[in-house]
C-alpha positions in Angstrom: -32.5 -17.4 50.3 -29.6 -15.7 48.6 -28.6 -12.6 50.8 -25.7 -10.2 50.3 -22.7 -11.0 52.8 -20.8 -7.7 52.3 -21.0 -4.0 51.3 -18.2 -3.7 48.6 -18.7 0.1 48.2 -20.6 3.3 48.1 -21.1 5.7 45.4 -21.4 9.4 45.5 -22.3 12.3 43.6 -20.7 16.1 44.5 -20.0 19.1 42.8 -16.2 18.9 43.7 -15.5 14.8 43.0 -11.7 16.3 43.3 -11.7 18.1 46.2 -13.5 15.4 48.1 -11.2 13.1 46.8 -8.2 14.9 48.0 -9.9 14.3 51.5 -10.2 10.8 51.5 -6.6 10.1 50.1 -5.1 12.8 52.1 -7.0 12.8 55.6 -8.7 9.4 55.6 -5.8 7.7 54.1 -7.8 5.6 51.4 -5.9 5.1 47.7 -6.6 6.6 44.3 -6.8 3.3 42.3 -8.4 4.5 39.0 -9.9 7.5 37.7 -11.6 8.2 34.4 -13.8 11.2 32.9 -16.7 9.7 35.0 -15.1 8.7 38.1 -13.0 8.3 41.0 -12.2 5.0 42.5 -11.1 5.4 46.0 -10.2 1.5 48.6 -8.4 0.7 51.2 -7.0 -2.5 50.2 -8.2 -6.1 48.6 -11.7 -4.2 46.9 -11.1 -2.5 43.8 -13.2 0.4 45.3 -14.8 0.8 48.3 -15.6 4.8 47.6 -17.0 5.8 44.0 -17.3 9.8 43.3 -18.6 11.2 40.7 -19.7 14.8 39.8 -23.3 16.2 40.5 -25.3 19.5 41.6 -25.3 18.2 45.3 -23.3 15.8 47.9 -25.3 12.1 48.2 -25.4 9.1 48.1 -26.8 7.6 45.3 -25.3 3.2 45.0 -24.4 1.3 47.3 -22.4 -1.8 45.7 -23.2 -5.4 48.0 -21.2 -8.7 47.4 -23.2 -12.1 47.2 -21.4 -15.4 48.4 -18.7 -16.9 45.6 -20.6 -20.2 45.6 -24.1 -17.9 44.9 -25.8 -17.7 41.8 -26.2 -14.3 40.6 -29.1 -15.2 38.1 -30.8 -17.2 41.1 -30.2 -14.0 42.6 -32.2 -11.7 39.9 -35.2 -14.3 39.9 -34.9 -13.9 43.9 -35.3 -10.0 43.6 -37.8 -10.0 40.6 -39.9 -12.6 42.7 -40.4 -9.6 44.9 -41.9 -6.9 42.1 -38.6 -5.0 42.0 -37.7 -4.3 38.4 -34.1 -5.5 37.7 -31.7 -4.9 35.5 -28.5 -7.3 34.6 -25.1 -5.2 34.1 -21.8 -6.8 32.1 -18.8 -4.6 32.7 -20.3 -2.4 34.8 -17.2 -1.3 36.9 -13.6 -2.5 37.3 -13.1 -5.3 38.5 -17.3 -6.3 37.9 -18.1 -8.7 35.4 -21.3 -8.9 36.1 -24.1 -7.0 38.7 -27.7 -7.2 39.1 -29.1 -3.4 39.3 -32.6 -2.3 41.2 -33.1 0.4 43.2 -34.7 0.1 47.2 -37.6 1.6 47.8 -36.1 5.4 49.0 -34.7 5.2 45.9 -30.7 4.3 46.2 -29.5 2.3 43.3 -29.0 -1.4 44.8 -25.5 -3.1 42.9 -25.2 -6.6 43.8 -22.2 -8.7 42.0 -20.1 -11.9 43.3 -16.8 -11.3 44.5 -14.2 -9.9 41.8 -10.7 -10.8 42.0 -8.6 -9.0 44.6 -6.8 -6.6 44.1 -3.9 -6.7 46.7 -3.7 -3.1 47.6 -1.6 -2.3 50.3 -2.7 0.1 53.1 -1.9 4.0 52.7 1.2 5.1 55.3 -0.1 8.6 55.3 -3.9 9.8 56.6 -6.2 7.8 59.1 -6.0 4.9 57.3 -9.2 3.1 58.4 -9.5 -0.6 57.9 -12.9 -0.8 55.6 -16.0 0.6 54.9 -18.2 -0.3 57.8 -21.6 0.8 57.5 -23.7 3.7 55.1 -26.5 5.0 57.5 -29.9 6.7 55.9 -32.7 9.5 56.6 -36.1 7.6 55.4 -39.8 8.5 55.5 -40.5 5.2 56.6 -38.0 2.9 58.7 -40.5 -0.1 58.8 -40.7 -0.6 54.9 -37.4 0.4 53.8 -36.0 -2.0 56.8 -38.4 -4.7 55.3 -37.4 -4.5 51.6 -33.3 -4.8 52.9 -34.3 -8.1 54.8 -36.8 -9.6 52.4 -35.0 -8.5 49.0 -30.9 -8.6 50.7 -30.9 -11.2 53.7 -30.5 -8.4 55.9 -30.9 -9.6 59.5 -32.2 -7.0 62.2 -30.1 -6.6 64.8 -31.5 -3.9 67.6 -34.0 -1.0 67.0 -34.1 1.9 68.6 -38.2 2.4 69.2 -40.1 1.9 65.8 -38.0 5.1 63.5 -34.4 3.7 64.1 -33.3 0.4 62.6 -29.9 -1.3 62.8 -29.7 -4.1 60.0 -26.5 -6.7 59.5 -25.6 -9.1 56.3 -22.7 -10.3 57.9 -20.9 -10.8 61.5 -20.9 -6.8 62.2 -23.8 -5.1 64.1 -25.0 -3.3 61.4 -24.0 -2.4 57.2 -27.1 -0.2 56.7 -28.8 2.0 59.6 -32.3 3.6 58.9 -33.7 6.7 61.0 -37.1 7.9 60.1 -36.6 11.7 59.9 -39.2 12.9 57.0 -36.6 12.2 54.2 -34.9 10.2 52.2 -31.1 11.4 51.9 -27.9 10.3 53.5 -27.0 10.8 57.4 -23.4 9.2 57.4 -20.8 7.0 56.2 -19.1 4.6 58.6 -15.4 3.3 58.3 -13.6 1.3 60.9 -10.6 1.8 62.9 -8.4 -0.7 64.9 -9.2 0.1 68.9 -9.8 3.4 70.9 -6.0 4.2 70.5 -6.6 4.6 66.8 -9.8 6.6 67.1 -7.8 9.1 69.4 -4.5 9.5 66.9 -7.6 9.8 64.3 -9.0 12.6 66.4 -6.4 14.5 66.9 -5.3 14.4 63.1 -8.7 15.4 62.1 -8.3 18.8 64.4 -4.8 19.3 63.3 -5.7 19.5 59.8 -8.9 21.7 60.8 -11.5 18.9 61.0 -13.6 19.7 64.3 -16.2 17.0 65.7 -19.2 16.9 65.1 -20.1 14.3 67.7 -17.3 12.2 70.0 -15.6 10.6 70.7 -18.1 8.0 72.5 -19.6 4.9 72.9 -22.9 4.2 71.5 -25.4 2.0 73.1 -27.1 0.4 70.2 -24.2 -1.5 68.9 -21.8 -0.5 71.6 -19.0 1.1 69.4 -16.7 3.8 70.2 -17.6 6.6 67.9 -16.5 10.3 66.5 -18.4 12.2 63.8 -17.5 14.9 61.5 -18.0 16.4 58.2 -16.1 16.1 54.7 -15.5 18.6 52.7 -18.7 17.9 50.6 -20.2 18.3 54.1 -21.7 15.0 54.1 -21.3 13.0 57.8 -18.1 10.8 58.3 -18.3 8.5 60.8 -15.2 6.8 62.5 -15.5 3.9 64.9 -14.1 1.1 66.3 -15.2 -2.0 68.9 -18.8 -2.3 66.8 -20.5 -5.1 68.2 -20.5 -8.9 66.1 -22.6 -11.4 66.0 -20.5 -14.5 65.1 -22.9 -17.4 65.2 -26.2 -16.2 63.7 -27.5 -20.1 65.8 -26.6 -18.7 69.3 -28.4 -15.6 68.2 -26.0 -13.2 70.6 -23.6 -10.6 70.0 -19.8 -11.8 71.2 -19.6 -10.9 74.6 -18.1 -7.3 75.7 -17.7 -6.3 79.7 -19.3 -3.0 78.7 -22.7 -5.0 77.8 -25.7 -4.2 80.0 -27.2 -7.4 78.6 -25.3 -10.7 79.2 -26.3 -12.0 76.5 -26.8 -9.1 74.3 -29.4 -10.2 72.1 -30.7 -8.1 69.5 -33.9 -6.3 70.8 -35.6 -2.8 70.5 -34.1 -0.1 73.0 -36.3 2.3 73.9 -35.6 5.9 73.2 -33.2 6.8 75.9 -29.7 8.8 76.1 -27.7 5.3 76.8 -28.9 4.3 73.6 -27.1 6.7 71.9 -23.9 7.9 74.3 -23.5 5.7 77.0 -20.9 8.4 78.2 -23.3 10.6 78.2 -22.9 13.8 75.9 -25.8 13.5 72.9 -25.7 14.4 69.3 -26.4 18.0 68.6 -28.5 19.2 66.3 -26.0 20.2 63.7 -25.9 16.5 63.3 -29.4 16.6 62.0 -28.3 18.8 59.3 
Protein backbone atom coordinates (compact mmCIF):
# COMPACT_ATOMS: atom_id res chain seq x y z
CA UNK A 1 0.00 0.00 0.00
CA UNK A 2 0.95 3.57 -0.78
CA UNK A 3 0.31 5.64 2.53
CA UNK A 4 1.10 9.35 3.14
CA UNK A 5 4.42 9.81 5.29
CA UNK A 6 3.86 13.48 6.13
CA UNK A 7 1.35 16.27 6.67
CA UNK A 8 2.82 19.20 4.43
CA UNK A 9 0.07 21.66 5.51
CA UNK A 10 -3.29 22.78 6.52
CA UNK A 11 -5.69 25.10 4.87
CA UNK A 12 -8.01 27.48 6.39
CA UNK A 13 -10.83 29.70 5.67
CA UNK A 14 -11.62 33.09 8.08
CA UNK A 15 -13.15 36.20 7.61
CA UNK A 16 -9.94 38.14 8.61
CA UNK A 17 -7.15 35.84 6.44
CA UNK A 18 -4.93 39.17 7.44
CA UNK A 19 -5.44 39.47 10.81
CA UNK A 20 -4.88 35.85 11.53
CA UNK A 21 -1.92 36.05 9.50
CA UNK A 22 -0.43 38.85 11.50
CA UNK A 23 -0.71 36.10 14.41
CA UNK A 24 1.08 33.50 13.02
CA UNK A 25 4.09 35.69 11.62
CA UNK A 26 4.03 37.89 14.64
CA UNK A 27 3.27 35.52 17.75
CA UNK A 28 3.88 32.11 16.37
CA UNK A 29 6.87 33.22 14.48
CA UNK A 30 5.98 31.29 11.12
CA UNK A 31 7.07 33.36 7.57
CA UNK A 32 4.97 35.13 4.99
CA UNK A 33 6.37 33.28 1.85
CA UNK A 34 3.71 34.23 -0.75
CA UNK A 35 0.53 35.85 -0.94
CA UNK A 36 -1.87 36.36 -3.79
CA UNK A 37 -5.65 37.73 -4.19
CA UNK A 38 -6.55 34.12 -3.01
CA UNK A 39 -4.17 33.41 -0.36
CA UNK A 40 -1.71 33.43 2.25
CA UNK A 41 1.12 31.07 2.39
CA UNK A 42 2.51 30.94 5.86
CA UNK A 43 5.99 27.84 6.86
CA UNK A 44 8.35 27.52 9.03
CA UNK A 45 11.23 26.44 6.98
CA UNK A 46 12.05 23.65 4.03
CA UNK A 47 7.82 23.40 3.06
CA UNK A 48 6.70 25.99 0.84
CA UNK A 49 3.66 26.26 3.21
CA UNK A 50 2.77 24.58 6.02
CA UNK A 51 -0.31 27.16 6.86
CA UNK A 52 -2.72 28.20 3.84
CA UNK A 53 -5.52 31.11 4.74
CA UNK A 54 -7.80 32.14 2.75
CA UNK A 55 -11.06 34.30 3.28
CA UNK A 56 -14.51 32.79 4.23
CA UNK A 57 -17.82 33.54 6.42
CA UNK A 58 -16.30 31.48 9.37
CA UNK A 59 -12.83 30.11 10.95
CA UNK A 60 -12.16 26.10 9.63
CA UNK A 61 -10.42 23.99 8.45
CA UNK A 62 -11.21 22.98 5.26
CA UNK A 63 -7.55 20.86 3.32
CA UNK A 64 -5.21 19.30 4.74
CA UNK A 65 -2.17 18.84 2.21
CA UNK A 66 -0.16 15.06 2.96
CA UNK A 67 3.19 14.17 1.24
CA UNK A 68 3.61 10.56 -0.34
CA UNK A 69 7.13 8.94 -0.42
CA UNK A 70 9.63 10.40 -3.39
CA UNK A 71 10.07 6.87 -4.74
CA UNK A 72 5.89 6.62 -4.73
CA UNK A 73 3.78 6.68 -7.57
CA UNK A 74 1.21 9.32 -7.45
CA UNK A 75 -0.96 7.69 -10.27
CA UNK A 76 -0.58 4.23 -8.34
CA UNK A 77 -1.75 6.36 -5.69
CA UNK A 78 -5.12 7.68 -7.37
CA UNK A 79 -5.97 3.93 -8.53
CA UNK A 80 -5.18 3.04 -4.70
CA UNK A 81 -7.86 5.66 -3.48
CA UNK A 82 -10.36 5.17 -6.37
CA UNK A 83 -10.08 1.36 -5.56
CA UNK A 84 -11.82 2.34 -2.41
CA UNK A 85 -15.09 4.34 -4.07
CA UNK A 86 -13.76 7.78 -3.29
CA UNK A 87 -14.08 10.02 -6.32
CA UNK A 88 -10.77 11.59 -7.20
CA UNK A 89 -9.64 14.29 -8.88
CA UNK A 90 -5.91 14.81 -10.41
CA UNK A 91 -4.50 18.59 -9.89
CA UNK A 92 -1.40 20.15 -12.17
CA UNK A 93 -0.27 23.42 -10.67
CA UNK A 94 -2.36 23.35 -7.95
CA UNK A 95 -0.08 25.36 -5.46
CA UNK A 96 3.44 26.61 -5.31
CA UNK A 97 5.76 24.48 -5.25
CA UNK A 98 2.96 21.44 -6.38
CA UNK A 99 3.25 20.02 -9.68
CA UNK A 100 0.92 17.69 -9.29
CA UNK A 101 -1.86 16.39 -6.28
CA UNK A 102 -4.44 13.90 -6.22
CA UNK A 103 -7.67 15.66 -4.62
CA UNK A 104 -10.77 13.67 -2.69
CA UNK A 105 -12.33 14.61 0.16
CA UNK A 106 -12.60 12.12 3.68
CA UNK A 107 -15.68 11.16 4.66
CA UNK A 108 -16.54 14.42 7.26
CA UNK A 109 -15.89 16.14 4.42
CA UNK A 110 -12.19 17.94 4.55
CA UNK A 111 -10.56 18.18 1.17
CA UNK A 112 -7.69 15.35 1.21
CA UNK A 113 -4.33 16.94 -1.03
CA UNK A 114 -1.92 14.38 -1.49
CA UNK A 115 1.32 15.32 -3.83
CA UNK A 116 5.09 13.92 -3.71
CA UNK A 117 7.60 15.99 -2.19
CA UNK A 118 8.26 19.49 -4.01
CA UNK A 119 11.50 20.94 -3.99
CA UNK A 120 12.70 22.66 -0.75
CA UNK A 121 12.53 25.67 -0.24
CA UNK A 122 15.43 26.50 2.28
CA UNK A 123 13.64 28.90 4.44
CA UNK A 124 15.28 29.90 7.41
CA UNK A 125 13.63 29.99 10.86
CA UNK A 126 11.83 33.41 12.03
CA UNK A 127 14.20 35.24 14.96
CA UNK A 128 11.05 36.90 16.27
CA UNK A 129 7.60 35.05 17.69
CA UNK A 130 7.56 31.32 19.14
CA UNK A 131 9.01 29.98 16.39
CA UNK A 132 7.83 26.36 16.55
CA UNK A 133 9.68 23.70 14.66
CA UNK A 134 6.59 22.19 12.23
CA UNK A 135 3.23 21.55 11.99
CA UNK A 136 2.65 18.57 14.26
CA UNK A 137 -0.72 17.34 14.22
CA UNK A 138 -4.52 18.84 12.97
CA UNK A 139 -7.10 17.25 15.53
CA UNK A 140 -11.03 16.98 14.46
CA UNK A 141 -14.77 16.93 16.11
CA UNK A 142 -16.46 13.88 14.04
CA UNK A 143 -19.96 12.16 14.26
CA UNK A 144 -18.31 9.09 14.00
CA UNK A 145 -14.62 8.24 15.18
CA UNK A 146 -14.76 4.55 13.97
CA UNK A 147 -15.37 5.37 10.20
CA UNK A 148 -13.61 8.44 9.73
CA UNK A 149 -10.48 6.67 11.64
CA UNK A 150 -11.08 3.71 9.15
CA UNK A 151 -11.17 5.72 5.90
CA UNK A 152 -7.53 7.62 7.19
CA UNK A 153 -5.95 3.96 7.63
CA UNK A 154 -7.50 2.17 4.71
CA UNK A 155 -7.42 5.25 2.07
CA UNK A 156 -3.84 7.05 3.81
CA UNK A 157 -1.70 4.26 5.63
CA UNK A 158 -2.56 5.81 8.67
CA UNK A 159 -1.48 3.52 11.51
CA UNK A 160 -3.45 3.64 14.98
CA UNK A 161 -1.57 4.42 17.61
CA UNK A 162 -3.76 4.49 21.13
CA UNK A 163 -7.53 5.22 21.59
CA UNK A 164 -9.01 6.70 24.17
CA UNK A 165 -12.33 4.33 24.68
CA UNK A 166 -14.28 3.91 21.27
CA UNK A 167 -14.89 8.19 20.48
CA UNK A 168 -11.19 9.24 20.66
CA UNK A 169 -8.63 8.09 18.12
CA UNK A 170 -4.96 8.91 17.77
CA UNK A 171 -3.65 7.97 14.14
CA UNK A 172 0.28 8.31 12.89
CA UNK A 173 1.77 8.19 9.05
CA UNK A 174 5.08 8.60 10.24
CA UNK A 175 7.49 8.18 13.52
CA UNK A 176 5.26 10.77 15.66
CA UNK A 177 2.32 9.57 17.85
CA UNK A 178 -0.26 11.01 16.04
CA UNK A 179 -0.79 13.65 12.58
CA UNK A 180 -4.59 13.43 12.73
CA UNK A 181 -6.62 13.00 16.18
CA UNK A 182 -10.49 12.19 15.91
CA UNK A 183 -12.99 12.82 18.99
CA UNK A 184 -16.55 11.92 18.46
CA UNK A 185 -18.40 14.98 19.73
CA UNK A 186 -21.77 15.15 17.38
CA UNK A 187 -19.84 17.16 14.68
CA UNK A 188 -17.81 17.53 12.11
CA UNK A 189 -15.54 20.83 12.50
CA UNK A 190 -12.08 21.53 13.79
CA UNK A 191 -10.88 21.15 17.57
CA UNK A 192 -7.14 22.22 17.19
CA UNK A 193 -4.06 22.64 15.40
CA UNK A 194 -0.77 21.22 16.80
CA UNK A 195 2.79 22.66 16.18
CA UNK A 196 5.85 21.51 17.88
CA UNK A 197 8.36 23.11 20.15
CA UNK A 198 11.95 22.03 21.09
CA UNK A 199 11.65 20.72 25.12
CA UNK A 200 9.66 22.08 28.17
CA UNK A 201 12.09 25.15 28.24
CA UNK A 202 10.62 26.27 24.97
CA UNK A 203 6.94 25.57 25.91
CA UNK A 204 7.49 27.82 29.08
CA UNK A 205 9.34 31.05 27.09
CA UNK A 206 6.23 30.14 24.63
CA UNK A 207 3.94 30.62 27.57
CA UNK A 208 4.96 33.44 28.90
CA UNK A 209 5.10 35.23 25.38
CA UNK A 210 1.69 34.15 24.68
CA UNK A 211 0.41 36.08 28.05
CA UNK A 212 2.65 39.01 27.51
CA UNK A 213 1.15 39.71 24.25
CA UNK A 214 -2.49 38.93 25.87
CA UNK A 215 -2.87 35.31 24.83
CA UNK A 216 -4.28 33.50 28.05
CA UNK A 217 -4.42 29.53 28.22
CA UNK A 218 -6.89 27.74 27.45
CA UNK A 219 -5.55 24.50 28.77
CA UNK A 220 -1.65 23.99 30.26
CA UNK A 221 0.76 23.67 30.43
CA UNK A 222 0.74 19.63 30.97
CA UNK A 223 1.45 16.37 30.02
CA UNK A 224 -1.00 14.34 28.34
CA UNK A 225 -1.32 10.71 28.87
CA UNK A 226 -2.32 9.48 25.45
CA UNK A 227 0.85 10.36 23.73
CA UNK A 228 2.70 11.61 26.71
CA UNK A 229 3.52 15.25 25.43
CA UNK A 230 3.86 18.27 27.27
CA UNK A 231 1.02 20.55 26.20
CA UNK A 232 -0.57 24.33 26.37
CA UNK A 233 -3.71 25.27 24.50
CA UNK A 234 -5.03 28.62 23.50
CA UNK A 235 -6.99 30.45 20.99
CA UNK A 236 -5.96 32.54 17.73
CA UNK A 237 -7.43 35.39 16.80
CA UNK A 238 -9.90 33.53 14.45
CA UNK A 239 -10.68 31.78 17.73
CA UNK A 240 -9.87 28.50 16.41
CA UNK A 241 -7.70 26.10 19.11
CA UNK A 242 -3.79 26.34 18.86
CA UNK A 243 -1.98 23.74 20.34
CA UNK A 244 1.70 23.95 21.41
CA UNK A 245 3.69 20.80 22.52
CA UNK A 246 6.64 19.30 22.80
CA UNK A 247 8.19 15.51 23.93
CA UNK A 248 5.15 13.82 21.73
CA UNK A 249 5.73 10.30 21.82
CA UNK A 250 7.54 8.24 18.49
CA UNK A 251 7.40 5.24 17.30
CA UNK A 252 10.62 4.59 15.38
CA UNK A 253 10.57 0.99 14.29
CA UNK A 254 6.89 0.29 13.19
CA UNK A 255 8.61 -3.99 13.55
CA UNK A 256 9.23 -3.58 17.39
CA UNK A 257 5.73 -2.13 17.39
CA UNK A 258 6.63 0.29 20.66
CA UNK A 259 6.89 3.79 21.23
CA UNK A 260 10.78 4.95 22.10
CA UNK A 261 11.13 4.57 25.63
CA UNK A 262 10.38 7.65 28.08
CA UNK A 263 10.90 7.33 32.11
CA UNK A 264 7.46 9.08 32.38
CA UNK A 265 5.87 5.81 30.64
CA UNK A 266 3.52 3.80 32.80
CA UNK A 267 3.87 1.11 30.20
CA UNK A 268 7.38 -0.30 29.60
CA UNK A 269 6.95 -0.99 26.57
CA UNK A 270 4.37 1.54 25.65
CA UNK A 271 2.55 -0.11 23.03
CA UNK A 272 -0.23 1.35 21.31
CA UNK A 273 -3.50 0.27 23.10
CA UNK A 274 -6.94 1.78 24.05
CA UNK A 275 -6.87 3.83 27.42
CA UNK A 276 -9.86 3.88 29.12
CA UNK A 277 -11.60 7.04 29.87
CA UNK A 278 -9.68 8.35 32.81
CA UNK A 279 -8.09 11.88 33.96
CA UNK A 280 -4.35 10.31 33.38
CA UNK A 281 -5.37 9.96 29.93
CA UNK A 282 -5.66 13.43 29.38
CA UNK A 283 -3.34 15.42 32.21
CA UNK A 284 -1.25 13.27 33.92
CA UNK A 285 -0.62 16.35 36.22
CA UNK A 286 -3.72 16.42 36.89
CA UNK A 287 -5.81 19.67 35.98
CA UNK A 288 -8.49 18.73 32.99
CA UNK A 289 -9.59 20.56 30.03
CA UNK A 290 -12.48 22.90 30.74
CA UNK A 291 -15.24 23.19 28.92
CA UNK A 292 -14.38 26.37 27.04
CA UNK A 293 -12.25 23.92 25.32
CA UNK A 294 -15.30 22.21 23.88
CA UNK A 295 -16.27 25.41 22.33
Amino acid sequence: MIGVRKIAYACYETPDPQQQAEYYTDILGLSLVEKDSDAIYLTNTIDHHSVILRKGPEAKCVRLGFQIGPDDDLAAFERQTAAHGVRTEMKRDAGPTIGEMVSFEDVKGTVMEVFKQPEPLHQKFQRKGIVPHKLGHVAFHVTDAKAVTKFYCDVLGFRVSDWMGEFFSFLRCGVDHHTINLMETGSNRHFHTAFELRDWSHLQTACDFLSLNGYKMLWGPGRHGIGHNLFAYHRSPNGLITELFAELDQMKDEALGYFDPRPWHRDNPQRPKTWAKDPSASNLWGPMPPEEMMK
